[in-house]
C-alpha positions in Angstrom: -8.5 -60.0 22.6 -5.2 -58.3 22.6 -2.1 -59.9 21.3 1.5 -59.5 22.0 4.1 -58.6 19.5 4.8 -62.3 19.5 1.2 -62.9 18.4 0.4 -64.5 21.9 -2.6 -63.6 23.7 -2.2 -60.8 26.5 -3.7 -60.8 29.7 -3.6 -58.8 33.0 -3.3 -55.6 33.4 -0.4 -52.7 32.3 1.9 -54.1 35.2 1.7 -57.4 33.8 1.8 -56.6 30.6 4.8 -54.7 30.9 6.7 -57.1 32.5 6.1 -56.5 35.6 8.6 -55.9 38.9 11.6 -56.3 36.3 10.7 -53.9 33.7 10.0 -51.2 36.7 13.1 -51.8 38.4 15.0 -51.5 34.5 13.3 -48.3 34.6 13.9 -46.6 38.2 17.2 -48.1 38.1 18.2 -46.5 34.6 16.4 -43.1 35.1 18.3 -42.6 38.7 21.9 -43.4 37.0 20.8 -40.4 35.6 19.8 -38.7 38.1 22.8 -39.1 39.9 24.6 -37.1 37.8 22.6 -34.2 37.4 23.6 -31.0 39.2 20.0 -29.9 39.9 18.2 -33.0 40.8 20.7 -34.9 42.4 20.4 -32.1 45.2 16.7 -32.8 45.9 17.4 -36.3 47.7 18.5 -35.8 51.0 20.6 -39.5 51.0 23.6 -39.3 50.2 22.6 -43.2 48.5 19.9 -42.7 46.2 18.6 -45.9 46.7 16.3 -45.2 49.2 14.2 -42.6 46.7 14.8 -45.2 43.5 13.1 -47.8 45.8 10.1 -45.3 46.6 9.7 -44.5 43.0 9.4 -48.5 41.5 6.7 -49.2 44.6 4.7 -46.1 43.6 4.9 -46.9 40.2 4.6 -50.5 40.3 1.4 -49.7 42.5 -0.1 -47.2 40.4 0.3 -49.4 37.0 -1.4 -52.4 38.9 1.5 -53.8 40.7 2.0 -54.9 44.2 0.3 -52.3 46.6 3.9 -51.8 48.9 3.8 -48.4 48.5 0.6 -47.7 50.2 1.2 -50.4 52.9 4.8 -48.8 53.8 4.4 -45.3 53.1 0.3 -44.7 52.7 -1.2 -42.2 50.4 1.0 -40.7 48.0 0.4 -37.3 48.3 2.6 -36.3 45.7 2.4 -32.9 45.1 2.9 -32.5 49.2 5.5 -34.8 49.3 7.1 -32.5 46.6 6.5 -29.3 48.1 9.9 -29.6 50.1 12.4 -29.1 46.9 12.0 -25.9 44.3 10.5 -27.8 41.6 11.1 -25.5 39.0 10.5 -26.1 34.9 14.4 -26.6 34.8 13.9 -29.4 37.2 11.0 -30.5 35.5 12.7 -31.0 32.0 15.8 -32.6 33.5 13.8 -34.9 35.4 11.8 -36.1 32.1 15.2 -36.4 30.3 16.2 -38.5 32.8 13.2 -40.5 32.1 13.0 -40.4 28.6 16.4 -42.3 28.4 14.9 -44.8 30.9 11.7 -45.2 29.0 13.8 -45.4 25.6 16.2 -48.5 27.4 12.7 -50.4 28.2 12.1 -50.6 24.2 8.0 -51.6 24.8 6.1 -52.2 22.1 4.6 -48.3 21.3 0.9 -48.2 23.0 2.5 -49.2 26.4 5.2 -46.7 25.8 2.9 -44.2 24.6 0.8 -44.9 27.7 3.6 -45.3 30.2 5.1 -41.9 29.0 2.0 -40.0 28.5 1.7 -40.6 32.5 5.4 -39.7 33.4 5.0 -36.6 31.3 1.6 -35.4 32.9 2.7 -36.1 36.9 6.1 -34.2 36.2 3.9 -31.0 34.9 1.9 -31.5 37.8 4.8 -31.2 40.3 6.1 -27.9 39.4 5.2 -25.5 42.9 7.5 -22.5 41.3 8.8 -21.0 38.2 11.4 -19.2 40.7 15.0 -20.3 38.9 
């Protein structure tokens, strides 16, 4: 049985035991403050009000980590390499985008396996959505 840091017995699964709708929204909402500010990727979101795209992001990860399955339901499959292929997603990007994150991750202060596990993720899917080493 796993315990929490609190000694208290953990159930459900990573969603759950992450905290749930709250921790994700701590998360999209820190990493696009972030976002919002940085010449490069700020000029990937066609809305002038990021909110739309920090919505998007907390339903695909709240679904992907076990959460409520919105994402699917509103938007389907998440094709997310073809969903990328719009925008020059460039290593550039690609750091600045898990900077962005890294602070988010770092405001969340999980115990270290479900940071470990929630980062390992992040950092793997922005690798994967590099389509061009063009500057």
């Amino acid at each position: 049985m796993r315990t929490s840091p609190g000694g208290e017995a953990v159930t459900g699964n990573f969603y759950e035991q992450v905290g749930g709708h709250e921790t994700f929204q701590r998360l999209v909402d820190t990493f696009y403050r972030g976002v919002a500010g940085d010449p490069v990727l700020s000029e990937m979101y066609p809305e002038e009000d990021l909110g739309p795209a920090a919505e998007r992001l907390r339903m695909f990860l709240e679904q992907y980590w076990g959460g409520p399955t919105t994402y699917s339901e509103q938007r389907g499959h998440p094709r997310l390499r073809m969903r990328h292929v719009p925008f020059k997603v460039n290593p550039d990007a690609r750091d600045r985008w898990l900077a962005h994150m890294r602070a988010a991750v770092d405001v969340l202060e999980l115990p270290p396996l479900y940071e470990a596990t929630l980062w390992s993720y992040l950092e793997r899917a922005a690798h994967a959505m590099v389509n061009t080493f063009e500057e």
